[in-house]
FIDRENTI-287655 format. One record per residue (C-alpha): x, y negated, z negated; residue number from 1; residue in three letters. Coordinates in steps of 0.2 Angstrom, whole numbers, plus 5000, padded with zeros to 4 digits. Layout:
FIDRENTI-287655
ATOM      X      Y      Z     k     r
ATOM      X      Y      Z   NUM   ALA
...
***
This chain:
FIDRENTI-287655
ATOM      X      Y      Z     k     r
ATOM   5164   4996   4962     1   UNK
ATOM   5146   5001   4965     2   UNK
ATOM   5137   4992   4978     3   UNK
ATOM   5117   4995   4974     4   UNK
ATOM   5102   4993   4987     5   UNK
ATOM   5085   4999   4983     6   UNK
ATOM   5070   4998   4992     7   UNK
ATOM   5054   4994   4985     8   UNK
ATOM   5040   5005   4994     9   UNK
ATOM   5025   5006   4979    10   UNK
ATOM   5021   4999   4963    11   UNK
ATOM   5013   5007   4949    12   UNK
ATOM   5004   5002   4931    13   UNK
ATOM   5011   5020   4921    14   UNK
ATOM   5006   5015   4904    15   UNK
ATOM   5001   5001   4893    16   UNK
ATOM   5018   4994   4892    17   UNK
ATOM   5028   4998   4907    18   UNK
ATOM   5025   4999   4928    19   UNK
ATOM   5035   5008   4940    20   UNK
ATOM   5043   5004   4956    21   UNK
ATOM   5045   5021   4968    22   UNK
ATOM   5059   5020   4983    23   UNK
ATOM   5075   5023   4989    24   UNK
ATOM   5092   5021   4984    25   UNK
ATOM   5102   5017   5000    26   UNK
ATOM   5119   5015   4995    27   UNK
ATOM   5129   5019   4979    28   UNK
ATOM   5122   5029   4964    29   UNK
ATOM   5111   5020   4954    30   UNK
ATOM   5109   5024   4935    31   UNK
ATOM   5100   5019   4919    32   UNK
ATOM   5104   5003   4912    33   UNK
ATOM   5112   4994   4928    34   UNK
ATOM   5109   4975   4930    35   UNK
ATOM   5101   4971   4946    36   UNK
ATOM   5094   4957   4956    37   UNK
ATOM   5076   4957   4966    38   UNK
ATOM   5073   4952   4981    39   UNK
ATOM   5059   4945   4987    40   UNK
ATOM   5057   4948   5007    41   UNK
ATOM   5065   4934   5015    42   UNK
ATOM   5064   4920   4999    43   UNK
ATOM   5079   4917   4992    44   UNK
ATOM   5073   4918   4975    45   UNK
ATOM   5080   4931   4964    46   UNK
ATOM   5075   4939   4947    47   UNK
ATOM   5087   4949   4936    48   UNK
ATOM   5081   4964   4930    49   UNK
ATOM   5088   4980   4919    50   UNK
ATOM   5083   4996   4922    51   UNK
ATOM   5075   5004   4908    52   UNK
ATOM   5074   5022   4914    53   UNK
ATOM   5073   5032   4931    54   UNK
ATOM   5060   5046   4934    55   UNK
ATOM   5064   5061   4948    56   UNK
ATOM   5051   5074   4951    57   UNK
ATOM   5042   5072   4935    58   UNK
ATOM   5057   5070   4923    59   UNK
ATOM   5067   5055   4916    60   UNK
ATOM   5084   5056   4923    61   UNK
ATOM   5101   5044   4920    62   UNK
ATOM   5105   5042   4938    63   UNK
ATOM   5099   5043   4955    64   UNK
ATOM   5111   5047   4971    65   UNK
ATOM   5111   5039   4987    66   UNK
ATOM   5098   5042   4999    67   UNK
ATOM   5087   5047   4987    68   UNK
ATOM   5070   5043   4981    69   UNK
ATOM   5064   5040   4963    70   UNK
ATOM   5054   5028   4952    71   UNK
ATOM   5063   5013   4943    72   UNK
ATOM   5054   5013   4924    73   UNK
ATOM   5051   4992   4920    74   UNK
ATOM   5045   4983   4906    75   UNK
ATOM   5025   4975   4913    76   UNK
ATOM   5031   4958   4909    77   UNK
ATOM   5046   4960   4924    78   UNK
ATOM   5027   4967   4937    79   UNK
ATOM   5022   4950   4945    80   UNK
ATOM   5041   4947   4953    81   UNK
ATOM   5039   4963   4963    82   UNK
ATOM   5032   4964   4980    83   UNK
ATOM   5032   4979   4992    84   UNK
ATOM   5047   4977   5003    85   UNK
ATOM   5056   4970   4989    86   UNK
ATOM   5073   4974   4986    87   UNK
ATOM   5085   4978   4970    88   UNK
ATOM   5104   4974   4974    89   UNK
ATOM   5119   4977   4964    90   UNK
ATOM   5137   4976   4964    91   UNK
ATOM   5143   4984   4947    92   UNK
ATOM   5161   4987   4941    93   UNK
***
């Protein structure tokens, strides 16, 4: 089983249609198409939300590993439940 946490440090419009979210994966490797749930700071509210793709130093990759940083790729409609200090959690498998 995979056990996701990743940290929300900056959000970014990219296009007409999707935004980004850049930070770290802490824990198990992340990859395209994984469920997770947001976290807003201390509320316990929570969104799910699937990642549509996962960019690395300018390219679209289909993972990233722990203690590495990336931008999660999101559709614009999922922008207005993100927050800086956010956080995206998993447990997948």
């Amino acid at each position: 089983m995979r056990s996701i946490l990743f940290t929300v440090d900056r959000l970014e419009f990219v296009g007409s249609d999707q935004f980004m979210v850049a930070g770290r994966n802490c824990r198990d490797e992340l990859r395209r198409g994984d469920r997770l749930s947001l976290i807003k700071g201390c509320s316990t509210e929570q969104t799910e939300v699937l990642v549509d793709q996962i960019k690395m130093y300018d390219r679209i990759v289909g993972e990233v590993a722990h203690g590495h940083t990336a931008g999660l790729l999101f559709s614009n409609n999922l922008a207005a439940h993100f927050r800086l200090g956010s956080e995206l959690h998993g447990e997948i498998g």
